[in-house]
C-alpha positions in Angstrom: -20.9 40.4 22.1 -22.5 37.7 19.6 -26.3 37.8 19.6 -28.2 35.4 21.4 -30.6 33.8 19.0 -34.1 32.4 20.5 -34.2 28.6 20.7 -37.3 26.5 19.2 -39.6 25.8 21.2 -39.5 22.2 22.5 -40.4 19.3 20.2 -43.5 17.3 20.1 -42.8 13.4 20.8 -44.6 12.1 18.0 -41.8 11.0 15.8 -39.3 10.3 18.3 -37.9 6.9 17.9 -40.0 3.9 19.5 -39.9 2.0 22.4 -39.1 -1.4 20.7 -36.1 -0.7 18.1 -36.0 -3.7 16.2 -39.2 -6.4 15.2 -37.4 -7.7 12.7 -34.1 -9.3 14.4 -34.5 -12.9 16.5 -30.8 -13.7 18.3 -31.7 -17.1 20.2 -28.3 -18.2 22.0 -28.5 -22.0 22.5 -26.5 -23.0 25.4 -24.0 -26.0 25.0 -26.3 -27.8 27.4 -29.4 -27.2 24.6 -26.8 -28.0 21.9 -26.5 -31.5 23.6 -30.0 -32.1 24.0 -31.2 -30.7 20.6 -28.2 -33.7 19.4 -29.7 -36.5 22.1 -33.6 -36.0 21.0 -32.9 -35.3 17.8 -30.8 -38.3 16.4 -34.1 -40.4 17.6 -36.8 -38.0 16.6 -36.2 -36.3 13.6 -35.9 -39.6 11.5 -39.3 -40.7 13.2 -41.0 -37.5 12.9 -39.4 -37.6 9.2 -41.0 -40.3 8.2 -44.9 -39.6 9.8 -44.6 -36.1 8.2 -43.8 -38.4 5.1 -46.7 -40.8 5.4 -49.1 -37.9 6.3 -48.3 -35.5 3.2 -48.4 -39.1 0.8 -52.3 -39.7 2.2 -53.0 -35.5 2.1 -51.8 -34.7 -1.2 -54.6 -37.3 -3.4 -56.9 -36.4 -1.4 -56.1 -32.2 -1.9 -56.2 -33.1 -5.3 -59.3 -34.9 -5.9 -60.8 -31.9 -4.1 -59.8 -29.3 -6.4 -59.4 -31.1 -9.3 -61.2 -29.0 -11.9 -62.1 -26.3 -9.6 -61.3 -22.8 -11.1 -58.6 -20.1 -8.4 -59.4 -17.3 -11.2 -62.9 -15.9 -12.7 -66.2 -16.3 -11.7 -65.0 -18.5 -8.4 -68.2 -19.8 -6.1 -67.5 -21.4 -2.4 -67.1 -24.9 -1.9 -70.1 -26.8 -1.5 -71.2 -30.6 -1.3 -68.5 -33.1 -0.7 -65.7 -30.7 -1.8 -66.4 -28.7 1.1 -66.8 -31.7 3.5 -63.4 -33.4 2.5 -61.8 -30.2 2.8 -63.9 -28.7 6.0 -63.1 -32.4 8.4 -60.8 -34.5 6.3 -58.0 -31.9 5.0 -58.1 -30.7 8.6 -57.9 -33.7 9.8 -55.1 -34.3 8.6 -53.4 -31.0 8.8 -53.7 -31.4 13.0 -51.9 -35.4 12.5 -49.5 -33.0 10.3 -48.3 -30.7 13.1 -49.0 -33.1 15.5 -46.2 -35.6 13.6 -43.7 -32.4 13.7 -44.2 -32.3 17.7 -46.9 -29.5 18.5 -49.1 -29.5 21.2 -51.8 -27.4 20.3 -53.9 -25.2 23.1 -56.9 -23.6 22.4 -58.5 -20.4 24.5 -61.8 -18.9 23.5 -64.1 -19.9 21.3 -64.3 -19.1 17.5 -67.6 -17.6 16.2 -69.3 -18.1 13.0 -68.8 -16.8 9.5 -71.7 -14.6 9.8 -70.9 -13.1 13.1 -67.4 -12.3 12.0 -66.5 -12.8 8.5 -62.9 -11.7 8.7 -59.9 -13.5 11.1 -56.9 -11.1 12.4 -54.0 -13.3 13.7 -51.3 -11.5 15.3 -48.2 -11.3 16.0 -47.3 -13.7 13.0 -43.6 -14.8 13.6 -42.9 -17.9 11.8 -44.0 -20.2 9.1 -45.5 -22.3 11.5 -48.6 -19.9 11.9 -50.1 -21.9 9.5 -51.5 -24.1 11.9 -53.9 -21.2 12.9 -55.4 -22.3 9.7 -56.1 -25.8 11.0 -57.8 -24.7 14.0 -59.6 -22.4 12.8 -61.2 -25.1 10.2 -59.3 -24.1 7.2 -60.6 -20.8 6.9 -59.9 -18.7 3.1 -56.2 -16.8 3.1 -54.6 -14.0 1.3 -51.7 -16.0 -0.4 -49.5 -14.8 -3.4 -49.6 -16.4 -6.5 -46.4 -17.7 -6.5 -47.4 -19.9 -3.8 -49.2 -22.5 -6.0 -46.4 -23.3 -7.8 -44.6 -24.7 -4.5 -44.8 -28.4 -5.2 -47.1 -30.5 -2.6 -47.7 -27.4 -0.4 -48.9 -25.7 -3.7 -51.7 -28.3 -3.7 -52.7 -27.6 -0.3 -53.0 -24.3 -0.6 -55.5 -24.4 -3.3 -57.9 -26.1 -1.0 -58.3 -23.1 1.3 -59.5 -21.2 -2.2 -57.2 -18.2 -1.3 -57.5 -14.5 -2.1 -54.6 -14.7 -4.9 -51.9 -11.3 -4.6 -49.9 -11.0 -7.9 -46.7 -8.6 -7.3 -46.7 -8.1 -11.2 -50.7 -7.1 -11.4 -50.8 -3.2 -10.9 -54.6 -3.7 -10.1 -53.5 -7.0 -8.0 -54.3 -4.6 -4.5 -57.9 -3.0 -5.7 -58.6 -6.6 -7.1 -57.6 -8.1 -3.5 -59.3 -5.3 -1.3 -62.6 -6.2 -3.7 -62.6 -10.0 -3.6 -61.8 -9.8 0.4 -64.8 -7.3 0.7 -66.9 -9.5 -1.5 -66.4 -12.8 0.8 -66.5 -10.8 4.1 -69.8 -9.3 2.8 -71.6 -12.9 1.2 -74.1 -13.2 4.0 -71.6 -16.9 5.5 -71.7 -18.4 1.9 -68.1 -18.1 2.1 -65.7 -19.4 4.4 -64.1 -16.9 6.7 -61.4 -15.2 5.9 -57.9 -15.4 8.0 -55.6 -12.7 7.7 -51.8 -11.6 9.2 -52.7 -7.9 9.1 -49.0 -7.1 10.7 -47.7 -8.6 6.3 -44.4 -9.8 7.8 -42.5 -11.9 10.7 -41.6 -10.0 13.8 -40.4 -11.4 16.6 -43.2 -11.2 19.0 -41.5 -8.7 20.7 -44.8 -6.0 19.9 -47.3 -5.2 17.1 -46.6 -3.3 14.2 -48.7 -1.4 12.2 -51.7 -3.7 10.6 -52.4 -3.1 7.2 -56.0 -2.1 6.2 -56.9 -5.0 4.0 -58.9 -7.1 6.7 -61.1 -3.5 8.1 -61.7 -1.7 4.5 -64.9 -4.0 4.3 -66.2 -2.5 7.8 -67.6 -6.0 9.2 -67.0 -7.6 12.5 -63.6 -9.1 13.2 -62.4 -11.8 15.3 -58.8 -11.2 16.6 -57.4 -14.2 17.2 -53.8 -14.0 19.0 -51.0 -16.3 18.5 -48.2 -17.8 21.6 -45.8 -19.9 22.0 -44.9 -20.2 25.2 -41.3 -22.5 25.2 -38.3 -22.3 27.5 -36.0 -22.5 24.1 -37.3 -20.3 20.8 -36.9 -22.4 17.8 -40.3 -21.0 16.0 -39.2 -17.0 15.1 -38.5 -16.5 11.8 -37.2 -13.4 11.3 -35.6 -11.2 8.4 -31.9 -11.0 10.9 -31.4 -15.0 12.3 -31.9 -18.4 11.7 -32.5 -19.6 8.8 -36.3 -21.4 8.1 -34.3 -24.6 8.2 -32.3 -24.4 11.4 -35.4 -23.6 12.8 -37.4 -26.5 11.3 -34.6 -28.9 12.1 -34.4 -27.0 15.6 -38.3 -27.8 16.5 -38.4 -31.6 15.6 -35.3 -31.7 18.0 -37.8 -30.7 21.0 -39.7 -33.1 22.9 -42.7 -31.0 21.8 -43.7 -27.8 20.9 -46.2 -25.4 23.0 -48.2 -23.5 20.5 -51.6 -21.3 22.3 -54.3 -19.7 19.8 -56.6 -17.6 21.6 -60.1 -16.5 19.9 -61.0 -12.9 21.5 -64.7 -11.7 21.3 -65.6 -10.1 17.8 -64.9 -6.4 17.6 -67.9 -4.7 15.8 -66.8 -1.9 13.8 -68.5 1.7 15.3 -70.0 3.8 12.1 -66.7 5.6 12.7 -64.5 2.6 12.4 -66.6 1.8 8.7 -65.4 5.2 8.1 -61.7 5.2 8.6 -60.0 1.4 8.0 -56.9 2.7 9.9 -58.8 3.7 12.8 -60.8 0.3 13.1 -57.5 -1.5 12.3 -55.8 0.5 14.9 -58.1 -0.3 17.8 -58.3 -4.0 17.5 -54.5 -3.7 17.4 -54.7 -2.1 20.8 -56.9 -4.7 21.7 -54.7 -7.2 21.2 -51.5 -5.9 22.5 -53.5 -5.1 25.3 -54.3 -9.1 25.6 -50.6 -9.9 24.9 -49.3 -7.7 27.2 -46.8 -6.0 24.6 -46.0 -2.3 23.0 -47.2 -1.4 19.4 -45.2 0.8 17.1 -45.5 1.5 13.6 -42.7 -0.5 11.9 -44.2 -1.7 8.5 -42.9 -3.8 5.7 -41.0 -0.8 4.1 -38.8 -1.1 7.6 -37.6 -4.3 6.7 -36.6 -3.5 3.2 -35.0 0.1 4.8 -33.3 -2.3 7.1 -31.9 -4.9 4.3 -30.8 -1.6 2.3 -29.2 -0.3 5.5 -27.4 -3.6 5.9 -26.1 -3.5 2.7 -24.9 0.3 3.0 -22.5 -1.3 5.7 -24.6 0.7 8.4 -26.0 -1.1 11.5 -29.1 -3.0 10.1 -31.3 -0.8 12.8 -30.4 2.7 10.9 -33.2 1.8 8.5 -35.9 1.1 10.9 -37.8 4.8 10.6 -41.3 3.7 10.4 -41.7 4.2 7.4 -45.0 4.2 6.9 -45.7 6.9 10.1 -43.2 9.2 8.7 -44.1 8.9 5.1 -47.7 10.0 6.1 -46.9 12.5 8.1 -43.7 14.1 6.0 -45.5 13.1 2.4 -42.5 10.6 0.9 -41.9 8.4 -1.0 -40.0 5.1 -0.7 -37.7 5.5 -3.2 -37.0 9.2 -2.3 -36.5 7.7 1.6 -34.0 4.9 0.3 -32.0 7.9 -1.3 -32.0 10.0 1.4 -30.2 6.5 3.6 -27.8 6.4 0.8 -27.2 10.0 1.3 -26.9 9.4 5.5 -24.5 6.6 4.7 -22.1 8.8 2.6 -22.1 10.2 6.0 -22.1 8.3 8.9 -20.8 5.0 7.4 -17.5 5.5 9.3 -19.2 6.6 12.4 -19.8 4.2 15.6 -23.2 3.3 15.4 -24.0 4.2 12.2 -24.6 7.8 14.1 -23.4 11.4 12.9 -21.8 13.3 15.6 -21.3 17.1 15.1 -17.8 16.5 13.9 -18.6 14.4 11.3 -21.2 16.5 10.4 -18.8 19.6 10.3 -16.7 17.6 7.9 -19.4 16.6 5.7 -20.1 20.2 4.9 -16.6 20.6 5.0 -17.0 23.7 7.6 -15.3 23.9 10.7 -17.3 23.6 14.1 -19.1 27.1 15.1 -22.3 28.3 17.0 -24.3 28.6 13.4 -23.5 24.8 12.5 -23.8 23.9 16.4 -27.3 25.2 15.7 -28.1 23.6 13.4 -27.2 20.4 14.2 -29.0 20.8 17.1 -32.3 21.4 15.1 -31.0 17.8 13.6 -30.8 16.5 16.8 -34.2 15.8 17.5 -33.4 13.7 21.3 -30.9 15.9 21.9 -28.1 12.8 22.8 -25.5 14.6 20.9 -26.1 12.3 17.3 -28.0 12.3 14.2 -29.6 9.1 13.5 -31.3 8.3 10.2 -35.0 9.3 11.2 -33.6 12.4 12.6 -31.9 12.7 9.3 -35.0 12.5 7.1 -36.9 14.4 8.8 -34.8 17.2 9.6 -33.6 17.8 5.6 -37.9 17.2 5.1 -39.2 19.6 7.7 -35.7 22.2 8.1 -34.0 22.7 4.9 -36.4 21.8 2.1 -38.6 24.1 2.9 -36.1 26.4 3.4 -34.2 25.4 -0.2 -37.0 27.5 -2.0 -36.0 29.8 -5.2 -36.9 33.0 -3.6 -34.5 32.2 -0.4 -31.6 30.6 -2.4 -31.8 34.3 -4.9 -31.8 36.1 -1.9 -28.6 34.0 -0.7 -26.8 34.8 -3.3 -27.3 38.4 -3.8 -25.6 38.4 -0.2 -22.5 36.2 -1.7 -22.2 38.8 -5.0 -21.1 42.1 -3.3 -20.1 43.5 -6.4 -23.4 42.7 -8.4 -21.9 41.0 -11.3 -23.9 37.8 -11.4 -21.0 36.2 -10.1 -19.4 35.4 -6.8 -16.0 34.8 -6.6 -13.4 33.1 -3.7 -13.0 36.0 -2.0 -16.8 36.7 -1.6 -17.4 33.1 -1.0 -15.3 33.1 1.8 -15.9 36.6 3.5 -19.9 35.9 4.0 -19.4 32.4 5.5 -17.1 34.2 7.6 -19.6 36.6 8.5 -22.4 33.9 8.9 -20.4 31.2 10.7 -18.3 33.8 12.9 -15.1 32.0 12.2 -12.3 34.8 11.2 -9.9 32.5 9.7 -12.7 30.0 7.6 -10.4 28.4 4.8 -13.6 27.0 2.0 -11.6 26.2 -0.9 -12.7 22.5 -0.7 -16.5 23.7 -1.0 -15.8 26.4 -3.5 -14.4 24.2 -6.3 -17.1 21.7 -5.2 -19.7 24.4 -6.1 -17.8 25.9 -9.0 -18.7 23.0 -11.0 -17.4 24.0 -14.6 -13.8 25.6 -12.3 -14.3 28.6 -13.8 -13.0 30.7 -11.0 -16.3 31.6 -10.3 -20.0 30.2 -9.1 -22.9 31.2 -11.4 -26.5 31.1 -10.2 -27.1 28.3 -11.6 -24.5 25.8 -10.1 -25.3 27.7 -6.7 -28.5 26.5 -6.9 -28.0 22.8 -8.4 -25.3 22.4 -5.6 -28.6 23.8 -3.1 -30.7 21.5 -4.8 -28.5 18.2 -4.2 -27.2 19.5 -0.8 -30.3 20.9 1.2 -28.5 20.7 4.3 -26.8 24.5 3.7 -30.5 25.3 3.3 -30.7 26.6 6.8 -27.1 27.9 7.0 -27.8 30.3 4.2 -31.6 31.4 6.6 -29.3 31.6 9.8 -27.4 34.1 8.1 -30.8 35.8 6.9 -32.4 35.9 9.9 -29.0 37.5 11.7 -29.2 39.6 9.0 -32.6 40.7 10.1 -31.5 40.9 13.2 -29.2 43.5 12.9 -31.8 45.3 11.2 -33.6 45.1 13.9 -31.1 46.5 16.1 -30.1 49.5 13.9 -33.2 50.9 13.7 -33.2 50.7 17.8 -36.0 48.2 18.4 -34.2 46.5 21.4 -34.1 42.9 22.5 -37.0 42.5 23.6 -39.0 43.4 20.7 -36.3 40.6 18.6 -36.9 38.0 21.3 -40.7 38.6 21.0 -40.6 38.5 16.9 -37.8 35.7 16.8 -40.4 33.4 19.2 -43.3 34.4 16.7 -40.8 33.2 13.7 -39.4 29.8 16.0 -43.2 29.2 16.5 -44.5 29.5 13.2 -41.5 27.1 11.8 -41.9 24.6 14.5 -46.2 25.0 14.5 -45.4 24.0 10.1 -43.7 21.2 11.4 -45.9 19.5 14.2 -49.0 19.9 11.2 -46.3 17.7 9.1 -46.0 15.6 11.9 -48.9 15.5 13.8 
């Protein structure tokens, strides 16, 4: 009879997949009925709308211009004072309400915004469209975090300028210590400056919950003023997402509407605790409860790097949700690296591209290591299997090569492997030794591995050397643990022979299984 090996113990939940699976995808079905109407309303108010937006922008452009003319984005830059602050304070936002107002919205506002010096810094969340600019406007044209870019957009490029932004430049290394420091400096100036409005969440979701805020607006440890962002229409032509319409279906979409329901509700301050001043992701991650908590909606820690996983995915020909890890979460907790994660989906794709789902079942696995199905593999893939519904996704992927075979893949472990595979001693292990201990490890009497033989036998020598067993180990970690099962049963018979009984195994196994899966909670939790 087969020994029975001890299971793990069970899991923790922490990097189980979320609640919400996807921020980033908006799928609004219009009806033939909201076809018609969106035709009806729109061949009379898109032309009219057209041209107020027209006449607006011709009056607001001059007048952004004269108020910036000769007033330096870069250097030594001081706060707006005198006229230039006046014009842009009540005139500019003046005419940024007539703007959205032309375009159909019908602005409501809850709360009550506090002052500069009681809360430097403005968090608006969840930020789902373009449109979120009008926060901006209520808020009395507040300082943003803009890219560079942006100034260059004609007109709008103008406009911008006049909120004297905290400039981001993708292709200045220092461009995030340089942000971090200006924003600090402003949130910090005693109310000389303007406050400061920031989307913490750094991309469009759909609303649907709040992802993880980025540490930019709490770094400074000064009061905050969350200020949350609805829109409350029977028909959603607002979201602007990385998976649906495009930003001009959607702006052709909302000047088809009668009007346009946008809420902007100012919460009370949150005042950091000497705590919070200490740990920006713990202040950040509290006023993010707070606000879910007003909104009624889940958080989870999708991040920018989710979307880009996601566009990768998409382009692997997997289903655009296979990329959506959390990123950020795992890469804390697992210590990786973007470019090292993006490899690793190539990798999954290789793999599960012609799977249903963009999921690995145990077959496909099998096949992939180009071993037949046995209790060893059924093991492992069960130590894959982090849900236990029968499938590998990507997360479970990543973090089972991370926290299973990587560690595993170490230089003592893969000698010891293949002292087991050379019988004879030679420095060399050959087809027939190859194939005898697999048979041994995987319990499969009539195992044919040519295929993964010659794949290993790089040069086709006949034979496999050290070294390509261990480059082959290197770039396929996922034998990592086949090669410890086979260790461990190895151990086990030990164990056995010299008469220590089952119990004493199941006691030692358990102390082994608790060890490996206490290493991996530390890496995750």
């Amino acid at each position: 009879m087969p020994p029975q090996r001890v299971s793990a113990l069970p899991r923790q939940q922490s990097l189980l997949l979320p609640a919400v699976i996807n921020p980033f995808v908006q799928d609004t079905n219009l009806s033939g009925a909201a076809v018609l109407k969106c035709v009806l309303l729109g061949t009379f108010l898109v032309p009219v709308r057209a041209i107020l937006i027209s006449l607006v922008l011709m009056v607001t452009w001059p007048i952004s211009f004269m108020i910036t003319f000769r007033h330096p984005l870069k250097g030594a830059v001081e706060p707006m004072t005198g006229w230039r602050r006046f014009m842009c304070r009540r005139i500019m936002a003046a005419l940024g309400r007539a703007y959205y107002f032309c375009m159909g919205f019908r602005v409501v506002v809850k709360g009550k915004q506090v002052s500069s010096s009681e809360a430097p810094i403005l968090a608006v969340a969840p930020h789902s469209t373009f449109f979120d600019g009008i926060v901006c406007i209520v808020s009395g044209l507040p300082s943003t975090v803009s890219r560079v870019e942006n100034l260059a957009t004609p007109i709008f490029g103008r406009f911008v300028r006049c909120l004297q932004p905290v400039l981001v430049s993708r292709k200045d290394p220092d461009s995030r210590k340089n942000t971090i420091h200006e924003i600090e400096s402003r949130a910090k100036s005693g109310g000389r400056w303007p406050q400061v409005l920031i989307f913490p969440e750094g991309t469009c979701t759909n609303r649907s919950c709040l992802i993880t805020f980025k540490q930019g607006a709490f770094i400074p440890g000064v009061p905050v003023q969350p200020v949350l962002i609805r829109y409350p229409n029977n028909m959603d032509t607002v979201t602007w997402t990385w998976q649906g319409f495009s930003s001009k279906t959607l702006l052709l979409l909302t000047l088809c509407q009668l009007y346009t329901t946008v809420e902007i509700e100012f919460l009370p301050p949150h005042i950091p605790t000497e705590e919070e001043k200490k740990s920006p992701a713990l202040f950040a991650s509290r006023v993010r409860e707070t606000m879910a908590q007003a909104l009624r909606i889940p958080v989870t820690d999708h991040t920018y790097e989710d979307c880009r996983l996601m566009i990768s995915a998409g382009e692997l020909t997997l289903p655009m949700e296979a990329g959506l890890v959390e990123f950020t979460k795992i890469s804390r907790k697992l210590n990786l690296k973007w470019d090292s994660v993006k490899r690793e989906l190539e990798s999954f794709a290789s793999i599960a591209r012609s799977c249903k789902g963009g999921r690995i079942s145990l077959d496909e696995f099998a096949r992939f290591l180009k071993l037949p199905v046995s209790p060893a593999l059924e093991e492992l893939f069960a130590l894959f299997d982090r849900n236990g519904d029968g499938t590998i996704d990507f997360r479970e992927y990543v973090i089972g090569l991370t926290i299973l075979c990587r560690p595993a893949n170490t230089e003592d472990v893969l000698r010891m492997a293949f002292k087991l595979f050379d019988m004879d001693e030679d420095e060399k292990i050959t087809p027939d030794e190859f194939t005898a201990l697999l048979r041994s490890a995987l319990g499969v009497s009539d195992l044919n591995v040519n295929t993964l033989f010659k794949d290993i036998d790089a040069d086709g020598s006949g034979f496999i050397t050290f070294n390509e067993f261990q480059a082959f180990a290197r770039t396929h970690p996922e034998y990592a643990k086949l090669f410890t099962t086979y260790l461990e049963l190895q151990r086990y018979q030990a164990i056995q022979e010299a008469g220590s009984g089952d119990l004493e195994f199941a006691g030692e196994t358990t102390s082994e299984e608790t060890s490996e899966e206490s290493t991996s909670d530390k890496k995750e939790d």
